[in-house]
C-alpha positions, -999 to +999 in steps of 0.1 A: +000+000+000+015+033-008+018+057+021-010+084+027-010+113+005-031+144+025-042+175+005-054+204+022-084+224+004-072+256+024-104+283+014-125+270-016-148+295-032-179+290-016-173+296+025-165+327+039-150+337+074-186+344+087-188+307+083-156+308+103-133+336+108-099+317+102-110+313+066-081+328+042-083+358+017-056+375+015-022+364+002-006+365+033-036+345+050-032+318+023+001+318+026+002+309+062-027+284+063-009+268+030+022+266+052+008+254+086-013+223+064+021+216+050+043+216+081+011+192+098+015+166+069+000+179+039+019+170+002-008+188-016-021+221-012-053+222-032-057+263-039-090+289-046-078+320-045-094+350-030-095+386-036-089+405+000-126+413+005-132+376+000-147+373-034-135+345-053-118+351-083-098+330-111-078+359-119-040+350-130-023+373-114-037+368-080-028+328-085+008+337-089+007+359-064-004+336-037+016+305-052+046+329-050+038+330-015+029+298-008+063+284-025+084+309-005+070+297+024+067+257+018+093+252-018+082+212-022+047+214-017+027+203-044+002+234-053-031+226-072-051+255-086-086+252-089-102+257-124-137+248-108-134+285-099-169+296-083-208+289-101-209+313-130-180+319-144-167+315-174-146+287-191-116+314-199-123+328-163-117+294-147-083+282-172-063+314-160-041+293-134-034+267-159-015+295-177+008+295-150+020+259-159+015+238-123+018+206-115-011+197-112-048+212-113-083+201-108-107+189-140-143+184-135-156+159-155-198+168-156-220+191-145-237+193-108-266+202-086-243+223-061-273+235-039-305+254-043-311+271-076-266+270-082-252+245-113-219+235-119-220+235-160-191+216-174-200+205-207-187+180-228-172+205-249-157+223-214-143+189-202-126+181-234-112+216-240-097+220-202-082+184-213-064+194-243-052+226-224-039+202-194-024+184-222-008+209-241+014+224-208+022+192-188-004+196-163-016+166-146-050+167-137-069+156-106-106+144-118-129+161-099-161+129-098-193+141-079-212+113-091-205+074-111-213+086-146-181+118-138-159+084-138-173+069-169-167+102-184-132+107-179-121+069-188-145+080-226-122+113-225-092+096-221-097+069-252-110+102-269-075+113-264-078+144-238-073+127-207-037+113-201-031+081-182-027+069-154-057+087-142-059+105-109-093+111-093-110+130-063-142+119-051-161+147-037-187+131-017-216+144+005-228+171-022-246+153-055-234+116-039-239+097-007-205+097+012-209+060+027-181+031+024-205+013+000-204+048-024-170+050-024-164+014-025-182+012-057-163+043-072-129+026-068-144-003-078-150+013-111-115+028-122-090+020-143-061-002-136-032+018-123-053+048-112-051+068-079-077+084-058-087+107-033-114+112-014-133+149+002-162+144+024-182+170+025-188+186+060-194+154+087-189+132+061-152+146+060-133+126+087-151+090+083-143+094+043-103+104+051-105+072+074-118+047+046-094+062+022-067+055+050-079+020+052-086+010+016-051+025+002-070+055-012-060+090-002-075+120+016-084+156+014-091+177+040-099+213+046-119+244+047-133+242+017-152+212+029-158+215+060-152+243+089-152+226+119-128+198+141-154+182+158-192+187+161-197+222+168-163+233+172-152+251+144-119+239+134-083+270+143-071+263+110-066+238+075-036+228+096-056+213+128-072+194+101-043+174+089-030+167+120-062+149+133-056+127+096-027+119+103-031+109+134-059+086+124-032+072+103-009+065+125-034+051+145-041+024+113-003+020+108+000+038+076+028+065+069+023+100+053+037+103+024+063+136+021+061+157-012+091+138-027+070+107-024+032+120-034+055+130-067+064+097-075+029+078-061+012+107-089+038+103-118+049+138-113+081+145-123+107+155-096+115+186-084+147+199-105 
């Protein structure tokens, strides 16, 4: 079993500090919360950016301004921009961070029922262009899978040609999909051979869905952006208190944490020069 990679989802779009007032929007604040999740266990630090006032934004100079920050502070940590972005925006709006050529970012592979009246449009059109993009720079993507059919979708992209393999995939459960053992079970069940995966659970469901991933080899994502507290009713210091209660659980289970050297190699990344 490969060690335990941990990605922390340090602000997301979608919470804001009134939610819980540790939530980062400034560069600074990112920077910090980026840095603390890092020194706690985290390879992967999964990024929204904000502007200060707290509105989301996809805007390319405010990415490199925050990875700048967050690369100062942490210089092997994996950073992952979102181009999810926030409900609304535009496909050109939500590529910008690609354009700064990371290592990896996210690719969302249908469209959702995020809550209320809100949908997550990613057409089949969006998909296969974001792809190509990914492609084109060397960007590996994480699969973003809300539901079965998101799976089903990527492994039809990537005999289309726009996917590369070996495939990488986060399961973001809670929000359009149960988050039980017997959902994610049957996710995993359905990959290809030689694929990876993560898991998010989405607010209570965060914590029992890092443990299964711990158990069944998977890996786990934590963080704000999924859920703001520690425990229930106790809204959680920081991304940083987080990871530490993951990896805890892990050692608990007997599995290592993988360091940023080794999530590289467990993802196919190349190495740091």
């Amino acid at each position: 079993m490969d060690k335990l990679i941990i990605t922390a989802a340090i602000c997301g779009a979608e919470v804001t500090k009134e939610n819980n007032p540790n939530i980062p929007y400034t560069v600074e604040e990112i920077g910090k919360e980026a840095e603390q999740a890092y020194k706690a266990g985290a390879s992967i630090i999964h990024l929204h950016v904000r502007n200060d006032d707290g509105i989301p934004t996809q805007d390319k100079a405010r990415f490199k301004a925050c990875m700048d920050e967050i690369r100062k502070r942490c210089p092997d940590v994996i950073i992952q921009p979102s181009t999810g972005g926030a409900v609304g925006m535009s496909d050109e709006e939500r590529l910008q961070p690609v354009e700064l050529n990371p290592e990896m970012a996210t690719l969302d592979c249908g469209t959702l029922n995020f809550g209320g009246d809100e949908i997550f449009v990613n057409t089949e059109n969006t998909i296969k262009n974001f792809g190509k993009v990914m492609m084109e720079k060397d960007v590996k993507p994480e699969i973003e899978v809300f539901d079965k059919g998101m799976v089903d979708l990527a492994i039809r992209y990537h005999k289309q040609g726009f996917i590369k393999a070996p495939m990488h995939f986060d399961f973001v459960l809670g929000v359009q999909m149960n988050a039980e053992v017997r959902d994610l079970a049957f996710l995993v069940d359905s990959l290809p051979a030689g694929s990876t995966w993560t898991v998010s659970g989405v607010g209570r469901y965060e914590m029992p869905m890092a443990m299964a991933a711990i158990i069944m080899g998977g890996h786990a994502r934590v963080g704000f952006e999924d859920n703001v507290y520690i425990e229930k009713g106790v809204l959680a210091k920081s991304n940083a208190e987080l990871v530490e209660k993951v990896v805890r659980m892990a050692k608990e289970l007997g599995r290592e944490v993988a360091t940023p050297v080794e999530a590289r190699e467990i993802l196919g990344l190349k190495p740091l020069k």
